[in-house]
PDB file of N, CA, C and O in Angstrom:
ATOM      1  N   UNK A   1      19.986 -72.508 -22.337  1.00  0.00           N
ATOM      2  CA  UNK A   1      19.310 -72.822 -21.091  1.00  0.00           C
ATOM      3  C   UNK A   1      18.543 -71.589 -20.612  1.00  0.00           C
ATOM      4  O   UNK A   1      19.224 -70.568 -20.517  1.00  0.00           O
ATOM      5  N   UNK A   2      17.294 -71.502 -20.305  1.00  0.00           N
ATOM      6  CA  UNK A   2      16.687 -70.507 -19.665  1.00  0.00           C
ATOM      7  C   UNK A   2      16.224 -71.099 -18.500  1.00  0.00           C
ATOM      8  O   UNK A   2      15.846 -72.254 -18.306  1.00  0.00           O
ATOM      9  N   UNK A   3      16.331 -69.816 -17.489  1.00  0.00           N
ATOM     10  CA  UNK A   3      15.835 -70.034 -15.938  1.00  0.00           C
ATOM     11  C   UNK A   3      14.782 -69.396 -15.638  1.00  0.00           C
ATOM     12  O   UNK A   3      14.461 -68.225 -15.840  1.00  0.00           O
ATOM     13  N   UNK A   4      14.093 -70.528 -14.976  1.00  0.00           N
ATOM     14  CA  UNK A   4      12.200 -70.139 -14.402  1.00  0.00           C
ATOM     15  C   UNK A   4      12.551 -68.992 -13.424  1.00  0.00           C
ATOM     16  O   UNK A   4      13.263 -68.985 -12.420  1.00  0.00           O
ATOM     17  N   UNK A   5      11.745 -67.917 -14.100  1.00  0.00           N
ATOM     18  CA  UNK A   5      11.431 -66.755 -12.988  1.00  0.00           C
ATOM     19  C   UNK A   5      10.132 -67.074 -12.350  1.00  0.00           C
ATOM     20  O   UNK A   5       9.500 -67.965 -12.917  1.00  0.00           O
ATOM     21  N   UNK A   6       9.604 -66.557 -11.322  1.00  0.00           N
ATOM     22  CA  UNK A   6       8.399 -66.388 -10.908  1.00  0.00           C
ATOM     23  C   UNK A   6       7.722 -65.119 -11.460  1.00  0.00           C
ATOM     24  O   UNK A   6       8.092 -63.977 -11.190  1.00  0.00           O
ATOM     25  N   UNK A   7       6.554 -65.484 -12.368  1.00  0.00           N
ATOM     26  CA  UNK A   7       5.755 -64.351 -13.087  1.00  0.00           C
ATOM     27  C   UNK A   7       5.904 -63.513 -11.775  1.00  0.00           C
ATOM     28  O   UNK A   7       6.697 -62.573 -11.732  1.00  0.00           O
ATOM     29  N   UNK A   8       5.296 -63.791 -10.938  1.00  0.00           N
ATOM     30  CA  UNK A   8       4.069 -62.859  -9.490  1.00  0.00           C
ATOM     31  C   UNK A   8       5.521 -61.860  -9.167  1.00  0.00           C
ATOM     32  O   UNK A   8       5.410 -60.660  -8.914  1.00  0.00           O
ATOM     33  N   UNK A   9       6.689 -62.477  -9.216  1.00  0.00           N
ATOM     34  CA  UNK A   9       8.130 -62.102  -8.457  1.00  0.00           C
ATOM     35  C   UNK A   9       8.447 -60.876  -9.495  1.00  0.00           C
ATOM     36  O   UNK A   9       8.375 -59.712  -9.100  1.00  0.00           O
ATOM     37  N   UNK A  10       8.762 -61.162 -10.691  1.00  0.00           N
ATOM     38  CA  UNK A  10       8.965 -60.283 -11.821  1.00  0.00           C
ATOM     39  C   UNK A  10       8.158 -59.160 -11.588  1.00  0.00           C
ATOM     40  O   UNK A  10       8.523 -58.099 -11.082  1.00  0.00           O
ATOM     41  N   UNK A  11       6.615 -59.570 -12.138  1.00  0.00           N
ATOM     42  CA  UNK A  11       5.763 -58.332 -11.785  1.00  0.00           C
ATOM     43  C   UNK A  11       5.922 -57.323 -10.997  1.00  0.00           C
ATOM     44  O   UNK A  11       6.075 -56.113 -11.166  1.00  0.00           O
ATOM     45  N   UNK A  12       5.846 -58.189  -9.881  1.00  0.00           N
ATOM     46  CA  UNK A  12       5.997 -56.767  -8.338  1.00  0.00           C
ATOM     47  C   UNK A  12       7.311 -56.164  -8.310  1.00  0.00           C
ATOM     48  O   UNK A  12       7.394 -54.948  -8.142  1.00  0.00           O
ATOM     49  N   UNK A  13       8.509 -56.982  -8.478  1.00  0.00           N
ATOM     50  CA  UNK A  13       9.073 -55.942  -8.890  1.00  0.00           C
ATOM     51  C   UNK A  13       9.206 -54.760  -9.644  1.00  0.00           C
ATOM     52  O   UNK A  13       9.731 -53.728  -9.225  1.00  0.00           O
ATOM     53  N   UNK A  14       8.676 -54.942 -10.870  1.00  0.00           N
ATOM     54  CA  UNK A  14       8.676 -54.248 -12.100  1.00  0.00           C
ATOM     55  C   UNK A  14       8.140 -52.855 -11.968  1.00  0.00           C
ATOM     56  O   UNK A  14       8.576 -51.815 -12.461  1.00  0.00           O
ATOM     57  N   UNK A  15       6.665 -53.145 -10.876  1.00  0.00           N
ATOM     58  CA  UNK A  15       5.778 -52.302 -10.571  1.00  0.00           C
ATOM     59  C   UNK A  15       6.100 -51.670  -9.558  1.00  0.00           C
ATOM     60  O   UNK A  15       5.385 -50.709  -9.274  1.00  0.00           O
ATOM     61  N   UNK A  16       7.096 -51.935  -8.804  1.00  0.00           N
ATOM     62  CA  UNK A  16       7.160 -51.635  -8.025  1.00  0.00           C
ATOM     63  C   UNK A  16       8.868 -50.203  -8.003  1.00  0.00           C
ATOM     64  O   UNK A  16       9.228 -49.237  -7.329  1.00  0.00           O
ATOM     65  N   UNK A  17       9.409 -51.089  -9.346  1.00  0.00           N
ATOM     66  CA  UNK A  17      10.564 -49.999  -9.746  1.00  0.00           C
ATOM     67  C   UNK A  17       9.886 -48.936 -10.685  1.00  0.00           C
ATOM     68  O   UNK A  17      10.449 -47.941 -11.141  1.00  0.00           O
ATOM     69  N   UNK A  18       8.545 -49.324 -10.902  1.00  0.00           N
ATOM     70  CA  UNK A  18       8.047 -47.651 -11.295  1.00  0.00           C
ATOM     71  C   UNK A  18       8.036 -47.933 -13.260  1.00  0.00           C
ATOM     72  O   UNK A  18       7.675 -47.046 -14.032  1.00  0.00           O
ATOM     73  N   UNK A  19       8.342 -48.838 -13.559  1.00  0.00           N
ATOM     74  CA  UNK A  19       8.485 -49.658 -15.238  1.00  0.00           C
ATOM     75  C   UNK A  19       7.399 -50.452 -15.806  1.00  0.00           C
ATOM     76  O   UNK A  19       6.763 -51.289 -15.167  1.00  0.00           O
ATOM     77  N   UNK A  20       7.142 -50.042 -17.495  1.00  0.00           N
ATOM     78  CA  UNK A  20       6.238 -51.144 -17.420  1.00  0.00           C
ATOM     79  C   UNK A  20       6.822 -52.198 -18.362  1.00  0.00           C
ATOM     80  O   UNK A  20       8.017 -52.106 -18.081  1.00  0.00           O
ATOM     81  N   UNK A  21       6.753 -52.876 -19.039  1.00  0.00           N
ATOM     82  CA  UNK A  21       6.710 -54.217 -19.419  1.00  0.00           C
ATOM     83  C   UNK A  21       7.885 -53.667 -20.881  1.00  0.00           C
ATOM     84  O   UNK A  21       8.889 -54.312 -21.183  1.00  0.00           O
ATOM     85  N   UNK A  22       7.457 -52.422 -21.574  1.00  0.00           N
ATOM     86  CA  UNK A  22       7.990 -52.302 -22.859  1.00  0.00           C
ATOM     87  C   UNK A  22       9.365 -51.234 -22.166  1.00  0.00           C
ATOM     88  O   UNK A  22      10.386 -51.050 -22.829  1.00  0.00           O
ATOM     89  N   UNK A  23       9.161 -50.563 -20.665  1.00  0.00           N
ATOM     90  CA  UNK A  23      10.635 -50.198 -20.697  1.00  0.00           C
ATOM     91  C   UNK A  23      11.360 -51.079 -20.134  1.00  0.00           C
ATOM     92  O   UNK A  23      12.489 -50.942 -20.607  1.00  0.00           O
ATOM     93  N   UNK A  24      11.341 -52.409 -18.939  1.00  0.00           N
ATOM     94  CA  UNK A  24      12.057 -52.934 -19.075  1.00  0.00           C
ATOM     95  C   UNK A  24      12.880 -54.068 -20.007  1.00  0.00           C
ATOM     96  O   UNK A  24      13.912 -54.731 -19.908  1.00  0.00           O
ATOM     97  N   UNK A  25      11.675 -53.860 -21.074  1.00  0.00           N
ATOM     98  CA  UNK A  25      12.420 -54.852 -22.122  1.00  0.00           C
ATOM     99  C   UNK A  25      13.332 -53.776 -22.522  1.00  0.00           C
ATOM    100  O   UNK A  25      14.510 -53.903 -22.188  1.00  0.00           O
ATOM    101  N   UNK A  26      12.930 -52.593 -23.275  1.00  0.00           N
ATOM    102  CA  UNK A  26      14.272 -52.043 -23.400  1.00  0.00           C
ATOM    103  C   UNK A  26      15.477 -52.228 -22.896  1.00  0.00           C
ATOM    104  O   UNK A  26      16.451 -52.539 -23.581  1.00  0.00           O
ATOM    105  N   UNK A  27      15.497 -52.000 -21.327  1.00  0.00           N
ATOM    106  CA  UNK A  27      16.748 -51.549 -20.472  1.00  0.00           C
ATOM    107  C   UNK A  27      17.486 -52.649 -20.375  1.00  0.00           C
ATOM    108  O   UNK A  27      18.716 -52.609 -20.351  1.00  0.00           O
ATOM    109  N   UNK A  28      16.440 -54.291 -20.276  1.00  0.00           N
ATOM    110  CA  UNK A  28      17.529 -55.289 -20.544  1.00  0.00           C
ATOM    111  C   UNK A  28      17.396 -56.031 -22.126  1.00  0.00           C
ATOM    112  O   UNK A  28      17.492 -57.242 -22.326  1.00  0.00           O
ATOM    113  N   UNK A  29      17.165 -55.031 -23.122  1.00  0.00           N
ATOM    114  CA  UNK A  29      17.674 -55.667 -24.461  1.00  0.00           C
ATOM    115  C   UNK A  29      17.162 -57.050 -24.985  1.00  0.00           C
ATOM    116  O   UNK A  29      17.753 -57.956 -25.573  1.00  0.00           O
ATOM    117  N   UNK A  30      15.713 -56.892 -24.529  1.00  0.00           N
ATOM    118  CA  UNK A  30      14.925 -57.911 -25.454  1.00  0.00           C
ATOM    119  C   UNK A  30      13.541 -57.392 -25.766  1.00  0.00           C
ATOM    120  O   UNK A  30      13.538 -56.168 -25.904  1.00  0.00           O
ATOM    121  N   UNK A  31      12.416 -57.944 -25.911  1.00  0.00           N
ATOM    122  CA  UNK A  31      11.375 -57.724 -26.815  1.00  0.00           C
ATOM    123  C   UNK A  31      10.582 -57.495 -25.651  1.00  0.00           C
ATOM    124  O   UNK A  31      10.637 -58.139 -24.603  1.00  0.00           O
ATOM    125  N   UNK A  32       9.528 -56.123 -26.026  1.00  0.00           N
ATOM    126  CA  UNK A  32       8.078 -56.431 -24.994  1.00  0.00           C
ATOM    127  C   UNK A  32       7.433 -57.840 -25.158  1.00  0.00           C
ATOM    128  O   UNK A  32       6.695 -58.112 -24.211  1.00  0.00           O
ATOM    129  N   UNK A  33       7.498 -58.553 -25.862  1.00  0.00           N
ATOM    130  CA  UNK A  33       6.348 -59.984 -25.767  1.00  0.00           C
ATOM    131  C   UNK A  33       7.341 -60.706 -25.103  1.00  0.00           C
ATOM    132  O   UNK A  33       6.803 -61.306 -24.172  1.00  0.00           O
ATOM    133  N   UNK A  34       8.844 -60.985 -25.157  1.00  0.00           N
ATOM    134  CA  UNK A  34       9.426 -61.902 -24.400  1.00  0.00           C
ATOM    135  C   UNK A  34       9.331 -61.512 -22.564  1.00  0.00           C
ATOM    136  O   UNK A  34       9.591 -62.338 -21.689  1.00  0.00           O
ATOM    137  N   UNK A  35       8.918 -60.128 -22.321  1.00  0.00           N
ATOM    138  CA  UNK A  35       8.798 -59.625 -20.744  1.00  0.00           C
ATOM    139  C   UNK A  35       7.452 -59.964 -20.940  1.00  0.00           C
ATOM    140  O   UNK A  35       7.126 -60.799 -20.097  1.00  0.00           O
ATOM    141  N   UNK A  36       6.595 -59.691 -21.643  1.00  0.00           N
ATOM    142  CA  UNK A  36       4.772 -60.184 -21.636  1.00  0.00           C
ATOM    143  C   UNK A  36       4.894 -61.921 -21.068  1.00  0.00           C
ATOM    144  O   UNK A  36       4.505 -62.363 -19.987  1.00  0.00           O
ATOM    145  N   UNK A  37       5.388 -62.472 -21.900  1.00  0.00           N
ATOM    146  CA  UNK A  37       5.562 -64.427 -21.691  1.00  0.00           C
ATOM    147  C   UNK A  37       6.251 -64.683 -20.322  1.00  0.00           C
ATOM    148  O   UNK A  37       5.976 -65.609 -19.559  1.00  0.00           O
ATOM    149  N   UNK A  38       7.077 -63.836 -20.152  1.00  0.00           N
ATOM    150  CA  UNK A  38       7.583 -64.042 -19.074  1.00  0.00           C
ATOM    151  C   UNK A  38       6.708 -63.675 -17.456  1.00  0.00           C
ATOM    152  O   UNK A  38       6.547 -64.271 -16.390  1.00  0.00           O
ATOM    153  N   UNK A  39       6.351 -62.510 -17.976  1.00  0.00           N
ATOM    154  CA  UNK A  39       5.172 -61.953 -16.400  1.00  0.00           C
ATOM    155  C   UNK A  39       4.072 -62.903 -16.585  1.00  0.00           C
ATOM    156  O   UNK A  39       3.316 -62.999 -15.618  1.00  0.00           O
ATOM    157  N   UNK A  40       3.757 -63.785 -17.832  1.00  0.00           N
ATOM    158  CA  UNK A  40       2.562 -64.599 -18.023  1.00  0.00           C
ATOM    159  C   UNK A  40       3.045 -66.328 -17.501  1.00  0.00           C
ATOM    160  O   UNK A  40       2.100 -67.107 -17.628  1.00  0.00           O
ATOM    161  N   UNK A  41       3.873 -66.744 -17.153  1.00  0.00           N
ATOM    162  CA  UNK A  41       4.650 -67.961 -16.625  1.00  0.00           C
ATOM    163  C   UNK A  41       4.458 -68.868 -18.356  1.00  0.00           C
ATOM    164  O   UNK A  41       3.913 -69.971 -18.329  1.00  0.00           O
ATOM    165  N   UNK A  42       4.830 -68.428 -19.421  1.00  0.00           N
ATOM    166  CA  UNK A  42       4.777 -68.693 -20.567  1.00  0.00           C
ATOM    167  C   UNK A  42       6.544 -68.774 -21.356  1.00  0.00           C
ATOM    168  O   UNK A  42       7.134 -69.699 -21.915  1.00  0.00           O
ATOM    169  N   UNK A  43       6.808 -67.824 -21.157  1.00  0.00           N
ATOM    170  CA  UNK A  43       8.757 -67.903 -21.257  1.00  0.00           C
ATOM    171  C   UNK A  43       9.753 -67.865 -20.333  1.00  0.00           C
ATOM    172  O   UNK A  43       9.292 -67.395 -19.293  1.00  0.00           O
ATOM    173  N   UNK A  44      10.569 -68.059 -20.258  1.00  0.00           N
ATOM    174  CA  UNK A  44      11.950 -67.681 -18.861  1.00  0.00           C
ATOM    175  C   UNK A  44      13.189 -66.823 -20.397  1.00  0.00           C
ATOM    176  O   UNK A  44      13.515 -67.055 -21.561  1.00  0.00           O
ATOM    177  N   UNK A  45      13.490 -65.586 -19.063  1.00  0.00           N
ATOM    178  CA  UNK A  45      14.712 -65.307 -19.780  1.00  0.00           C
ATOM    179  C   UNK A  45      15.977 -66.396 -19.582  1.00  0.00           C
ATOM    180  O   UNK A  45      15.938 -67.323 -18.773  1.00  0.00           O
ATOM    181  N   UNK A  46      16.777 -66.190 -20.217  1.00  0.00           N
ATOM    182  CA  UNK A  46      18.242 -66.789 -20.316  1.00  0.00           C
ATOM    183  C   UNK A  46      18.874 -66.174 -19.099  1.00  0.00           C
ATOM    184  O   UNK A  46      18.594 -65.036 -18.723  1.00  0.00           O
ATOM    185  N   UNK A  47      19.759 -66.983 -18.478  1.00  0.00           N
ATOM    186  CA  UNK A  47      20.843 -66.400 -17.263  1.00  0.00           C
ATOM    187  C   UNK A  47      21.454 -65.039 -17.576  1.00  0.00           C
ATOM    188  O   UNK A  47      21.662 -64.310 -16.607  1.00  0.00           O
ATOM    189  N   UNK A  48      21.784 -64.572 -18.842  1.00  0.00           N
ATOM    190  CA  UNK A  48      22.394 -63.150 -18.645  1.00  0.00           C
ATOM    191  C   UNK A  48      21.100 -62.069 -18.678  1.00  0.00           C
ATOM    192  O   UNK A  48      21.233 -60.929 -18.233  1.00  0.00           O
ATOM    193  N   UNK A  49      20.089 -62.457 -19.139  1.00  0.00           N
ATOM    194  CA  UNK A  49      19.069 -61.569 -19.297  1.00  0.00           C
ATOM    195  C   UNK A  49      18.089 -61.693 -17.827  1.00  0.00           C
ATOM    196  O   UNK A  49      17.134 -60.988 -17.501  1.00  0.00           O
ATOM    197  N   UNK A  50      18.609 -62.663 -17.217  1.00  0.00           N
ATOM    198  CA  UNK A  50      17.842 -62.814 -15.645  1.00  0.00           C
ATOM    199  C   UNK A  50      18.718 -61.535 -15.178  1.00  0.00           C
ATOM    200  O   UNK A  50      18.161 -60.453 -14.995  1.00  0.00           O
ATOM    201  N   UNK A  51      20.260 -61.720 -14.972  1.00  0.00           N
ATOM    202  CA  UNK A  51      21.202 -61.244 -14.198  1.00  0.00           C
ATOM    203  C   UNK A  51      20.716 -59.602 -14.681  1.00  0.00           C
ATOM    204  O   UNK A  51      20.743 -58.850 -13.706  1.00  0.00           O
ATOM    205  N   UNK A  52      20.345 -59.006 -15.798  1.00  0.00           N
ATOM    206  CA  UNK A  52      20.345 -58.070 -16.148  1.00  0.00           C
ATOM    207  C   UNK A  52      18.730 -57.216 -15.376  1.00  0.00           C
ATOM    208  O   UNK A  52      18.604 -56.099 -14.873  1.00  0.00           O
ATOM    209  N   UNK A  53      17.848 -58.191 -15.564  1.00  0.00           N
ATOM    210  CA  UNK A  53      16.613 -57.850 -14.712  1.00  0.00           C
ATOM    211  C   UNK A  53      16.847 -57.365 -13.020  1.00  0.00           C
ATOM    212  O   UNK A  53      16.272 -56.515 -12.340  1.00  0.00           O
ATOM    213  N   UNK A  54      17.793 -58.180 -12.760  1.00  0.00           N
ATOM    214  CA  UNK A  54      17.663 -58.042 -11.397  1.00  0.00           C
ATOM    215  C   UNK A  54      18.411 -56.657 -11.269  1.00  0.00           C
ATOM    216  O   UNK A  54      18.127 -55.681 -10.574  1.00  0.00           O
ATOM    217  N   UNK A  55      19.422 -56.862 -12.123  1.00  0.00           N
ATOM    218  CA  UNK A  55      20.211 -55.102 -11.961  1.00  0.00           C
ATOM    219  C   UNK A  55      19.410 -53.851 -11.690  1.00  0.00           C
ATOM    220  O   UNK A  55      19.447 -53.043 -10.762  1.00  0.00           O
ATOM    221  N   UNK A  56      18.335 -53.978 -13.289  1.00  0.00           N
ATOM    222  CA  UNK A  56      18.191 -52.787 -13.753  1.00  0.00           C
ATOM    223  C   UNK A  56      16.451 -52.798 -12.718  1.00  0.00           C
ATOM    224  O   UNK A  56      15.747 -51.825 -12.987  1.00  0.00           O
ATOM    225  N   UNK A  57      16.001 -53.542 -11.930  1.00  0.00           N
ATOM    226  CA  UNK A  57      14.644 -53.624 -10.672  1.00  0.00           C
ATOM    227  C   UNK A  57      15.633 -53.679  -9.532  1.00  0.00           C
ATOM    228  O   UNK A  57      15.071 -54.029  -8.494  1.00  0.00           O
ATOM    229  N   UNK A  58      16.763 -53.476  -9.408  1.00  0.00           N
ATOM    230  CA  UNK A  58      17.323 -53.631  -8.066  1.00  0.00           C
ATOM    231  C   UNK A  58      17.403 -54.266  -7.078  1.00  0.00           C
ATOM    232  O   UNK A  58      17.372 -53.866  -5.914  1.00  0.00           O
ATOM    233  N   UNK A  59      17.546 -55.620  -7.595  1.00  0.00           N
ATOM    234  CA  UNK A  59      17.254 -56.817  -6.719  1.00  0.00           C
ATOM    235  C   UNK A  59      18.173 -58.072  -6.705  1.00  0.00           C
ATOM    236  O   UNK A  59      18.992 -57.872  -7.602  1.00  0.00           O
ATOM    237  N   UNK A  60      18.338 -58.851  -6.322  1.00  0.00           N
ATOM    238  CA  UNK A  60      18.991 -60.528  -6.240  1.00  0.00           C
ATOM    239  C   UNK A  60      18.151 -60.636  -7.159  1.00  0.00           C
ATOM    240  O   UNK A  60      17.023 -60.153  -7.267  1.00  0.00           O
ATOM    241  N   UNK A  61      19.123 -61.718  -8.259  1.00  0.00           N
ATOM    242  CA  UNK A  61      18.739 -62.484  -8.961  1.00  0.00           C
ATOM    243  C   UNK A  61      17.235 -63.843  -8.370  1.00  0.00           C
ATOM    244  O   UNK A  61      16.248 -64.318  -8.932  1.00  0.00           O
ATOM    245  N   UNK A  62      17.825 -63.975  -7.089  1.00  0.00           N
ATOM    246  CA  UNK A  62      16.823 -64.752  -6.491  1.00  0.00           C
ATOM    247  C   UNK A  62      15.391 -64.216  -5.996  1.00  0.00           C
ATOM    248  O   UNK A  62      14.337 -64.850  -5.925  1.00  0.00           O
ATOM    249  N   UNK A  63      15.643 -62.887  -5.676  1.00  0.00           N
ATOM    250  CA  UNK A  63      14.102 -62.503  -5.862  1.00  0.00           C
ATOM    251  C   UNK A  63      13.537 -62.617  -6.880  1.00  0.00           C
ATOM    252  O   UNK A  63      12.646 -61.767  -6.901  1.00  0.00           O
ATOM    253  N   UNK A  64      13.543 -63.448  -8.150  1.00  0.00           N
ATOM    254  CA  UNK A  64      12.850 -63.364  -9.262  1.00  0.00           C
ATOM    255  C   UNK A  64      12.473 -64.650  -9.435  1.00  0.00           C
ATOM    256  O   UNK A  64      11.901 -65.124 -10.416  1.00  0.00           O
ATOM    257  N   UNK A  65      12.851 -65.253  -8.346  1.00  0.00           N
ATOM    258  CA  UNK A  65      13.080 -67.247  -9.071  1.00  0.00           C
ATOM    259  C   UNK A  65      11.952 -67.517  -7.308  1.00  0.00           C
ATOM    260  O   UNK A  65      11.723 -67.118  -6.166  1.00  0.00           O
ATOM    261  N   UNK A  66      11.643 -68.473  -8.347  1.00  0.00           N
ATOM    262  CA  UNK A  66      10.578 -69.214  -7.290  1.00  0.00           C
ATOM    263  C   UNK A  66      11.425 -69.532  -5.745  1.00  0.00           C
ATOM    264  O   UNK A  66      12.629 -69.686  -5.536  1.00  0.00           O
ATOM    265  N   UNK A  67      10.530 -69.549  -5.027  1.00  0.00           N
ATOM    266  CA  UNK A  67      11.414 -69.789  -3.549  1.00  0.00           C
ATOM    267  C   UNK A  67      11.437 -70.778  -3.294  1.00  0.00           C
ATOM    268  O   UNK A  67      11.922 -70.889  -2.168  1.00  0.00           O
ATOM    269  N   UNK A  68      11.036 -72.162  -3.923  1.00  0.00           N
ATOM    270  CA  UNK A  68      11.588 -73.560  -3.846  1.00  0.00           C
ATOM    271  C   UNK A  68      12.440 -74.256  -5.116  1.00  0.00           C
ATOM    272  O   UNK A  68      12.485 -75.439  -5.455  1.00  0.00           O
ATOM    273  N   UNK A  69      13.201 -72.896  -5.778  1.00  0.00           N
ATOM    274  CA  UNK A  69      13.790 -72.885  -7.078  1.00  0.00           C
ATOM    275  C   UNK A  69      15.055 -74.263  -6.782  1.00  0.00           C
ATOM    276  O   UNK A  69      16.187 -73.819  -6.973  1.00  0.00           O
ATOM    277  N   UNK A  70      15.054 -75.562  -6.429  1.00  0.00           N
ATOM    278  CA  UNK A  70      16.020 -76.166  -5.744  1.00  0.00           C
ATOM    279  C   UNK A  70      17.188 -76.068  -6.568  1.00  0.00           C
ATOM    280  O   UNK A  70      18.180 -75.912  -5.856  1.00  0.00           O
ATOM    281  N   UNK A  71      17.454 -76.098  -7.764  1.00  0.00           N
ATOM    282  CA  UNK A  71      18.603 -76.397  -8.325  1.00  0.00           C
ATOM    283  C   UNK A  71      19.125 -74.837  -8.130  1.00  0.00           C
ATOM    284  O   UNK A  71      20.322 -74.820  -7.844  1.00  0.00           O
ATOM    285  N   UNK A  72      18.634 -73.762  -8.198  1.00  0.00           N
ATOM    286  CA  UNK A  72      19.450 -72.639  -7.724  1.00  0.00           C
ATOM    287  C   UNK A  72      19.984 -72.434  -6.423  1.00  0.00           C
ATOM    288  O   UNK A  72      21.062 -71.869  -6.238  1.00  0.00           O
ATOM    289  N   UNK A  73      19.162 -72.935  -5.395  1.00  0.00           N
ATOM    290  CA  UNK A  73      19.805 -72.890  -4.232  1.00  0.00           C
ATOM    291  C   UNK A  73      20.545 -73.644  -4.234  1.00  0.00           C
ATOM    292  O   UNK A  73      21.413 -73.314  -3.425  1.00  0.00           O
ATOM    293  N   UNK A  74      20.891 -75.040  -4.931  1.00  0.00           N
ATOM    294  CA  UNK A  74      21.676 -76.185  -4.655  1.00  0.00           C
ATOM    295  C   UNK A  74      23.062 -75.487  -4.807  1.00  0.00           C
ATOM    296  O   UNK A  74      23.954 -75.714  -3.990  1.00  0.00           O
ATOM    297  N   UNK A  75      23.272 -74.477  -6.054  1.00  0.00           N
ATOM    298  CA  UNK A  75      24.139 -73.398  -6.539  1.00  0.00           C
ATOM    299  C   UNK A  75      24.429 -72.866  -5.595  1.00  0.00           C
ATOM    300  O   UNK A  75      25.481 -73.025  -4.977  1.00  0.00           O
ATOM    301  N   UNK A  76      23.798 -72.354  -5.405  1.00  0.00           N
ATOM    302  CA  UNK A  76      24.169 -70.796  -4.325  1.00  0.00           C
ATOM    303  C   UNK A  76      24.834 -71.328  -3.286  1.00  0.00           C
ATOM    304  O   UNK A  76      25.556 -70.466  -2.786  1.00  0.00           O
ATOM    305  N   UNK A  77      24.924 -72.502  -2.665  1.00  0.00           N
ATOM    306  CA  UNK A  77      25.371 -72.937  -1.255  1.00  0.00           C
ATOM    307  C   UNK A  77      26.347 -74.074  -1.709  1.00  0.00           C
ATOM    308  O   UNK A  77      26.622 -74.969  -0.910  1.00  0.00           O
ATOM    309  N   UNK A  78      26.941 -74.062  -3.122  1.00  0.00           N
ATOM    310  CA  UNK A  78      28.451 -74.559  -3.441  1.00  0.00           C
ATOM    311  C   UNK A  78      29.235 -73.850  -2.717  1.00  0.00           C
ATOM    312  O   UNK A  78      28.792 -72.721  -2.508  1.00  0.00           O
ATOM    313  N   UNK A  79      30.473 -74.133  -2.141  1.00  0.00           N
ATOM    314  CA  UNK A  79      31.279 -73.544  -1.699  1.00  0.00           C
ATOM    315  C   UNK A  79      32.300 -73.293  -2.963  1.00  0.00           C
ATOM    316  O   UNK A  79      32.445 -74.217  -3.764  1.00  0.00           O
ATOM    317  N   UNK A  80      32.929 -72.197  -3.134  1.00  0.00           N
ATOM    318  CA  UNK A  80      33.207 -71.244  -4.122  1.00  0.00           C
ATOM    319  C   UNK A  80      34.839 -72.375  -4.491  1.00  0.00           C
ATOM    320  O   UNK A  80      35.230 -73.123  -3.595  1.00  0.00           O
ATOM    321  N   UNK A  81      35.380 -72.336  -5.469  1.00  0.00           N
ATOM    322  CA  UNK A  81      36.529 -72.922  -5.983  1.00  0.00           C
ATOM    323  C   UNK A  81      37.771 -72.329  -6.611  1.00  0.00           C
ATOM    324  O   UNK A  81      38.678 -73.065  -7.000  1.00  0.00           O
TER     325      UNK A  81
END
């Protein structure tokens, strides 16, 4: 299963943690063309490689996901079990 990031969301972060495209593929352990497809609304990383983006740009996972992402918010506002 891979989850839709928002290219525009990714980007500004990216640029904004001072990284370009081939070091954060490094830091989260995949390919410069899979971060290229991805800043291009062409690929989505996988949930551990989202969770890892947001780490290593310093952010919520949800700053990366569209802001009418519904099935993630539907998540987020489960009450915990």
């Amino acid at each position: 299963m891979r989850t839709p990031v928002d290219p525009q969301r990714l980007t500004r972060r990216r640029v904004e943690a001072g990284l370009s495209q081939n070091a954060l593929a490094r830091a989260i352990g995949v390919s410069k063309q899979l971060v290229s497809a991805v800043s291009l609304g062409k690929a989505n990383f996988s949930p551990e490689t989202l969770s890892k983006a947001a780490e290593v740009l310093g952010c919520e996972i949800a700053d990366l996901l569209p802001e009418n992402d519904a099935e993630f918010h539907a998540l987020t506002q489960r009450p915990a079990s």
